[in-house]
Structures are given as structure tokens and as C-alpha cells.
N, C-alpha and C positions, 0 to 999 in steps of 0.2 A: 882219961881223955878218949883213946881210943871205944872203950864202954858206950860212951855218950854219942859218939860218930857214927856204931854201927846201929843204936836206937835209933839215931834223927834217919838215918840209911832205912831201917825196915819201915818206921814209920811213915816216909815215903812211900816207899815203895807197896806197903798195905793203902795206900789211901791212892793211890796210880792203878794197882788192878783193882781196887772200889769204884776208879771212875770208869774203868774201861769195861766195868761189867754191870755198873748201873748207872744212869745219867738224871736221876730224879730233883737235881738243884738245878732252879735256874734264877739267873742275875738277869732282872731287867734294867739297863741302865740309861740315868738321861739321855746321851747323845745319838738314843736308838738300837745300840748293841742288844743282842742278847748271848750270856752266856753260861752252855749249860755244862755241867761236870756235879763235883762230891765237894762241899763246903766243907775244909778242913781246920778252919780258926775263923770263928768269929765272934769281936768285940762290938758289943752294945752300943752306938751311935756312933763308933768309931772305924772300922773295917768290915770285911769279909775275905776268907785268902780259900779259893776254890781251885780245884785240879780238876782240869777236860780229860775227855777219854784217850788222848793223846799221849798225855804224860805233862802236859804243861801247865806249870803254876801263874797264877795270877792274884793280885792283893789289889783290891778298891775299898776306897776312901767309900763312907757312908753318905757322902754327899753326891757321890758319882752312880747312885744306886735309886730307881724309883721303884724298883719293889723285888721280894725276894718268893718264891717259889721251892716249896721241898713237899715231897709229895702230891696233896692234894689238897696242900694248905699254902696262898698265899697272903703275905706280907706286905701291905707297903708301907716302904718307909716313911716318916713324916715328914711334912714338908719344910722347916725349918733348916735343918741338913742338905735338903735338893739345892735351896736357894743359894746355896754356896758354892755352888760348883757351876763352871760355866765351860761349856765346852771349847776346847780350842779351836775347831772349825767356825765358831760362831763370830770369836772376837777379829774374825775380820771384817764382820760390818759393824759399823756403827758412828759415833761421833771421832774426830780426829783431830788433832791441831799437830801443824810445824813452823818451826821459826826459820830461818834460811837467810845466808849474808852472801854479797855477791859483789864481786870487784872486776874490773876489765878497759879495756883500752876501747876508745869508737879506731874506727878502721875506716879512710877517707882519701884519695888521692886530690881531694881539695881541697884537705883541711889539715894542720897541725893534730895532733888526737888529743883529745882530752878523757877524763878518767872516772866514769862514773861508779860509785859505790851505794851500795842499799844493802838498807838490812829491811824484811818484811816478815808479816807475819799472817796465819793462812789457818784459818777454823773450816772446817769442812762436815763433812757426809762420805764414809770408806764402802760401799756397795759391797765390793769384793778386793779380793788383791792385784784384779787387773784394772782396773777403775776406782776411781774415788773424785770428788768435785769440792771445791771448797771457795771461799771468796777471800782476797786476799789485800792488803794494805802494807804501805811502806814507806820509810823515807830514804830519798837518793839524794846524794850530792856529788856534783860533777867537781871534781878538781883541773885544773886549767880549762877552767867552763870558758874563760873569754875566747879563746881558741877557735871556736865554733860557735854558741848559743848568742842572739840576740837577746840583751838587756833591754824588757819592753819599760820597762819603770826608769830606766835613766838614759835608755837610746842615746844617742851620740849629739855634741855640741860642735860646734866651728872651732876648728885650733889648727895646728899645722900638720905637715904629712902630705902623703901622696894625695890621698883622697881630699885633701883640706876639713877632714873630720876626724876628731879622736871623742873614742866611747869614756862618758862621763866614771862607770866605775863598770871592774872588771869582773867581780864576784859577790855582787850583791843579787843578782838572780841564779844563783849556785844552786839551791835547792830546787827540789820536787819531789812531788809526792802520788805518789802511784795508788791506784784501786783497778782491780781487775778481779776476771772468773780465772778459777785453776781448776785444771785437769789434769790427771796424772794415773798410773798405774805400772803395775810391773810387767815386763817380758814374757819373765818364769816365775812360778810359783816358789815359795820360801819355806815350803815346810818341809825340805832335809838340803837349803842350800843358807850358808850364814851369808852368803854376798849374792846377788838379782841385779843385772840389769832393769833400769827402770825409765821412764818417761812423761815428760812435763809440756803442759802448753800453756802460756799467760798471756790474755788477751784483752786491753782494758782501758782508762785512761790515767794521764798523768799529770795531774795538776801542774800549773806553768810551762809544760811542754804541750802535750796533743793526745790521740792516740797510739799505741801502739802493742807489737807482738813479742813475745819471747818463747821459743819453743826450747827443750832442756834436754841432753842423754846422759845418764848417768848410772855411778855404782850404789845399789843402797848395801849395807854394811848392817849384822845386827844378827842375833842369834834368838832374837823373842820374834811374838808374834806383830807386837804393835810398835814398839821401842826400837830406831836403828837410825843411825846416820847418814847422810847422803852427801855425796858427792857428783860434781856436773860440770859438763860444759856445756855453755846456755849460748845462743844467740839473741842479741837485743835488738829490735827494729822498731825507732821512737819519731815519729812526729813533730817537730820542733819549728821553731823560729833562728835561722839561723842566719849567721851573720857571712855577706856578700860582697866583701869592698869593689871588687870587679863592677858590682850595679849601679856603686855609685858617680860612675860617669855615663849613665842612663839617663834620659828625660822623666822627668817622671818618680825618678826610686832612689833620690839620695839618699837616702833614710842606709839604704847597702843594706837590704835583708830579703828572706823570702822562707816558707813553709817548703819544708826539707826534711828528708828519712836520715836520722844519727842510725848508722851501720857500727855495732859494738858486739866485740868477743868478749866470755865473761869466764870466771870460774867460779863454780857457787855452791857452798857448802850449808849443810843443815841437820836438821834433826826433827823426827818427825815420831810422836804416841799419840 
């Protein structure tokens, strides 16, 4: 054992002053590198393991490699192998999808709050890691929607109460359904942090309600390049038909509604390759 330690020991260290007294190999590789030293193992479509003049070792894959240089004879590899390796700086652009669920209270000192939930989901275009754009779709359902939202499909009938109106049904215009642009990108860059602050803006419309905004701050979670989860707190600001009984002793507005900004906190979690 020892025997064997102190061969792999010289042959080191034969192939360390081979680099630092000749530099005749050199590694062109995809991502633009080049690097020069003493090619000290190499497998036929599968490796090259090279020593710099420095003393330090390096092993690339034959797909990380678009040609090889030793003397005055160069190599390149073919292109079957190149296609296989994709640099990690790269795969921050390109196509993206995230799915993302999101639940919260409206916030109103006029209104009872009711509870809207959505789950959507978001195919995009990633530019880079501080920007990416994507167009996004969902379904929201408000719980305690009568609380707030006008029911324009069964609006209220003649019955008793203050108002002498009571709304025919409470939760049958519950849903909506949201389309908007998404924006987003990171703070900080991700390639030596597994957690980045990050940032969102949705701005769009929502079926059976109006338009409206949602801007997002949040933690993205994840240890790869494109693969990582997010977490957020979003604010929602939605356009709506909302219900006014104060109106309905107005000339004019028994109906008791009017077009109104639903103010909501949310918490919104997802995951995004």
C-alpha cells in the first residue's frame, strides 16, 4: 500500500514539473475557456485529466471539450459529444414554466374580509437571472365572497332587512379567473447562494371581476440552476363589482353596488424549471 502511494506521489509530481517546464497541451473548451498544461490521462470520447503549470489538476468530460491541441497538432473533437454538454451559464436563458398557489385575506375597513385562493400557472421567456417574462393564467375562488363581491347574475330581489333587499344567492359568483403578463427576476445572483431574494409583478385581467395588480417579494430556495421553490408575500389589488348596502338608500342605486379596488394580503408559494 504504502509502495503504491508513493508511485501515484512521484507520478504526480513527474507530470507537475512536466507542466511547469512545458505547456504544449491545450484544452479548448465549449463554454470559451482555454486551458493550457501536460495531458496526463486520456480516455477516448470520454475524458482528459490535464495538469497547469501551477500544479493543479483538472478532468473534463469529452463533451466539455471543442478541441484538443498538443504540439503542433490540433484535434477537434466531434460533434456528437459537444452536443451534450451545455454550459451552466447558458441555462439561464431560455424557456421556463412555474406553477404557484396563493391564499390571503382582502383588507377593508368597509367590508367584512373574505378569502381569496388561486392556484396559476406561468410559461415564460428567462433573459437572465435578473429578469424573465412569462404570461400567466389561473383559477381564484373567493370564500366568504358575499361579504364583498356583487353577484351580477342573481343581484338581489325584494325580501326583508334593512335595506328591504336580500341577494338571491351568496356564492354562486365565487369564482374568477385571472390572465395577465408576469415579470420577475432575482436580487442576487444564484450561482454560489442556494436561497436569493427575488421579485414579481402581475398585471392583467380577471374574468368576472376587472382589472387588476399584484406586485410579490419573496425567497427563491434551490440549489440548481433552473429547479427551486418560492416563497412570497404578494399584494393583490383587483377591480371588482362590489356590494354597497349604504347605496341602496340612494336615488338612483338600489341595486347597492359599485366598481371598487379589493385590497388583499396574500401568501404565495411555488415552484419554478
Amino acid at each position: 500500500m504504502k509502495r503504491l502511494f508513493c508511485l501515484a506521489l512521484l507520478t504526480m509530481l513527474a507530470a507537475v514539473a512536466a507542466a511547469q517546464t512545458r505547456a504544449d497541451d491545450i484544452l479548448y473548451l465549449n463554454n470559451g475557456n482555454v486551458v493550457k498544461g501536460v495531458i496526463v490521462d486520456r480516455q477516448e470520447g470520454r475524458y482528459v485529466k490535464i495538469v497547469t503549470a501551477d500544479g493543479s489538476a483538472y478532468r473534463y468530460d469529452a463533451g466539455e471539450i471543442r478541441a484538443i491541441e498538443s504540439g503542433d497538432v490540433r484535434v477537434d473533437v466531434p460533434e456528437a459529444p459537444r452536443n451534450r454538454f451545455r454550459d451552466p451559464a447558458r441555462r439561464t436563458r431560455g424557456f421556463w414554466a412555474g406553477i404557484e398557489l396563493s391564499g390571503g385575506a382582502s383588507v377593508s375597513p368597509d367590508f367584512n374580509s373574505m378569502y381569496p385562493v388561486e392556484l396559476a400557472v406561468i410559461p415564460g421567456y428567462r433573459f437572465s437571472e435578473f429578469f424573465a417574462a412569462g404570461v400567466g393564467f389561473g383559477f381564484r375562488y373567493y370564500f366568504r365572497n358575499a361579504n364583498m363581491r356583487y353577484d351580477r347574475e342573481f343581484g338581489y330581489a325584494p325580501g326583508s332587512g334593512e335595506s328591504g333587499k336580500v341577494l338571491l344567492s351568496d356564492d354562486n359568483y365565487a369564482w374568477a379567473f385571472p390572465l395577465y403578463l408576469d415579470l420577475r427576476g432575482n436580487f442576487l445572483s444564484s450561482k454560489s447562494r442556494r436561497a436569493v431574494p427575488y421579485w414579481s409583478l402581475d398585471a392583467g385581467y380577471t374574468i368576472n371581476d376587472g382589472v387588476f395588480v399584484s406586485p410579490t417579494l419573496g425567497l427563491r430556495i434551490g440549489d440548481r440552476v433552473r429547479h427551486h421553490f418560492l416563497i412570497g408575500i404578494s399584494y393583490l389589488g383587483q377591480d371588482a363589482d362590489l356590494k354597497v348596502p349604504a347605496l341602496d338608500s340612494r336615488p338612483g342605486l338600489g341595486d347597492g353596488h359599485e366598481r371598487r379596488f379589493i385590497h388583499a394580503l396574500r401568501l404565495r408559494l411555488g415552484y419554478q424549471f
